[in-house]
PANU-178832 format. One record per atom (N, C-alpha, C): residue in three letters; x, y, z. Coordinates in steps of 0.02 Angstrom, whole numbers, plus 50000, padded with zeros to 5 digits. Layout:
AlaXYZ...
***
This chain:
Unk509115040349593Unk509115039549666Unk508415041049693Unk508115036349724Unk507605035849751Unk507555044649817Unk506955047149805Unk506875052949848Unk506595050549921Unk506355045049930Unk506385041050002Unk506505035450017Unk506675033950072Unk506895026850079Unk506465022050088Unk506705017350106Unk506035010050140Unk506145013450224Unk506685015750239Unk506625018150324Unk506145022850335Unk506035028350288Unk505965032850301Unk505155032750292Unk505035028650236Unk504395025150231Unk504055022850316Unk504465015150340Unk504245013350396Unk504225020050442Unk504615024450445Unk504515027750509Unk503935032950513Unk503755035150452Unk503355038750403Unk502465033550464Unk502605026350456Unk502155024350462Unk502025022450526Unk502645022650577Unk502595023550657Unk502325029050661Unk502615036050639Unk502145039950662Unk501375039850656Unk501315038650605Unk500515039750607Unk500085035550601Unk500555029050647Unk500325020950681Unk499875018650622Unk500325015250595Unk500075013550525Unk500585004850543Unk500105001650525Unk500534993450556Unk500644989450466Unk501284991750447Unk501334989550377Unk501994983050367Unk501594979450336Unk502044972550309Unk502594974350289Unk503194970550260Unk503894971950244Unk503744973850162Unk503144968650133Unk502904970650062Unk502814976450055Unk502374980550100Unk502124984950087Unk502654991450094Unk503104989650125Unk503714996450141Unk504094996850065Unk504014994050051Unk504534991549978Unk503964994549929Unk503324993449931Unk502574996349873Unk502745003949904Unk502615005049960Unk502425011849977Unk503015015949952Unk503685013849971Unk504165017149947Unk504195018949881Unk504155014849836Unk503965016949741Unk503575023149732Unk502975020349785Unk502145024649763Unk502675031749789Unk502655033349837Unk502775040349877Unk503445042349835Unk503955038149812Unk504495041249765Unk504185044749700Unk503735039449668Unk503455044949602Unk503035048749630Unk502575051749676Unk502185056449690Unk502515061349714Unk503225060449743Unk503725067449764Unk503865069149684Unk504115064549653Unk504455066749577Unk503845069949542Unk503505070449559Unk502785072349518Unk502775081149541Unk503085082749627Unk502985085549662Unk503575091049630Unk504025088849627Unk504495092349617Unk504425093149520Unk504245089549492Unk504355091249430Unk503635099749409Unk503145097349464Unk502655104049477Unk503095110249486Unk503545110249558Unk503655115149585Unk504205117149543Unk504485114749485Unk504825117349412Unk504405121949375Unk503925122649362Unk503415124749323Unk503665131749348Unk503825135749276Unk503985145349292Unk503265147749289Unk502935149849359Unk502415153049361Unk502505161549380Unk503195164849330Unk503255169449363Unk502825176149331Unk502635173349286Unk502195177049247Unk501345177549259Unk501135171349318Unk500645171049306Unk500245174649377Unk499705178249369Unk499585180849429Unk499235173549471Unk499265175549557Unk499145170549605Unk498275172249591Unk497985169449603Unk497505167449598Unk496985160449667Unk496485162149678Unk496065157949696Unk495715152349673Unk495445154349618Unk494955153849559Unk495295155749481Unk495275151449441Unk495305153749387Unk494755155949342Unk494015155049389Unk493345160249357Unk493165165949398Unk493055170249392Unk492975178549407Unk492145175249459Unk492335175249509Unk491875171849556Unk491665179049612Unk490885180749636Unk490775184749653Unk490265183349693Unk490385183849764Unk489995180849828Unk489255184649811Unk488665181049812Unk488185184349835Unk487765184649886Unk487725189949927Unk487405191349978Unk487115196149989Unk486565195750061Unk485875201150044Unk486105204650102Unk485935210750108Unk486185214650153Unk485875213950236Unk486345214150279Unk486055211750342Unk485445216150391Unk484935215250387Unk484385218850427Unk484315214550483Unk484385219950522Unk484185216750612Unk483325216550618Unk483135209350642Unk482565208550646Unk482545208350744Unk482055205750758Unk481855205250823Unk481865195050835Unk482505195550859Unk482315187750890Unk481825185150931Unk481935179950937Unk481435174750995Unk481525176551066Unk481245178151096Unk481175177451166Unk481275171451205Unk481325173951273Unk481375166051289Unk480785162151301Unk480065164551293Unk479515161051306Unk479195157951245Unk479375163351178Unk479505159851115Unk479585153451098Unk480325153451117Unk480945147651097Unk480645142151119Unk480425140851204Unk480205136451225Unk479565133351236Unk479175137551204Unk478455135851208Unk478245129651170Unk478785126151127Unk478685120051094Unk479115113051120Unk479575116851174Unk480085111751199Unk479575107451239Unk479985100751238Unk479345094751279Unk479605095951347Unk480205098951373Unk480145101151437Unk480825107251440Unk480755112251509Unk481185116651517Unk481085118151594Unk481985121051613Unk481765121751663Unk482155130651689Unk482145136051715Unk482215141551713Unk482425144751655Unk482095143551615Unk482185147351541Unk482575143451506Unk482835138951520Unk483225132651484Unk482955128251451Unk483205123451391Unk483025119351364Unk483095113051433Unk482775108851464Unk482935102951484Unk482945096551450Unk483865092551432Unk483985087451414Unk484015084551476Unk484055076351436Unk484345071751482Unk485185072851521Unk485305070451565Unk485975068251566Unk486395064251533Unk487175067151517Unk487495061551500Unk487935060451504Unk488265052951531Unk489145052351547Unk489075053051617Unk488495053651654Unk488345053051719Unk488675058351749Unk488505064851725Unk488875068851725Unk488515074051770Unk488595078751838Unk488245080451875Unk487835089451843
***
């Protein structure tokens, strides 16, 4: 017994406005039946022995410890901008947007 239908397929494909031929409800239905059976023959697998895991390599972030430096100012930042206007970067407008 098939684990989805051709309905369940099409509606599968209204939702997520998918505009599929009558061929294709009949292909998709096969494809998505063996990828559930694939799904379920996984979620058989006794993993009760096995610890959960992320990684199966012993993986170890490296990072340098955080020192507070002295940022940019605001005369800094903008002393290279091609224009600014009260301590701001000045862009264009856009979307005609006020």
């Amino acid at each position: 017994m098939s684990a989805i239908s051709r309905d369940e397929v099409a509606h599968l494909a209204r939702l997520s406005r998918l505009a599929l031929e009558e061929h294709e409800l009949d292909a998709f239905a096969g494809q998505l039946d063996a990828i559930l059976g694939h799904v379920k023959a996984v979620s058989e697998v006794d993993v009760s022995d096995v610890d959960a895991t992320a990684s199966p390599l012993a993986v170890t972030n490296v990072t340098r410890p955080d020192v507070i430096v002295p940022g940019l100012g605001p005369d800094s930042a903008l002393a290279e901008a091609p224009a600014s206007e009260q301590s701001r970067f000045a862009v264009p407008r856009i979307l005609g947007e006020e």
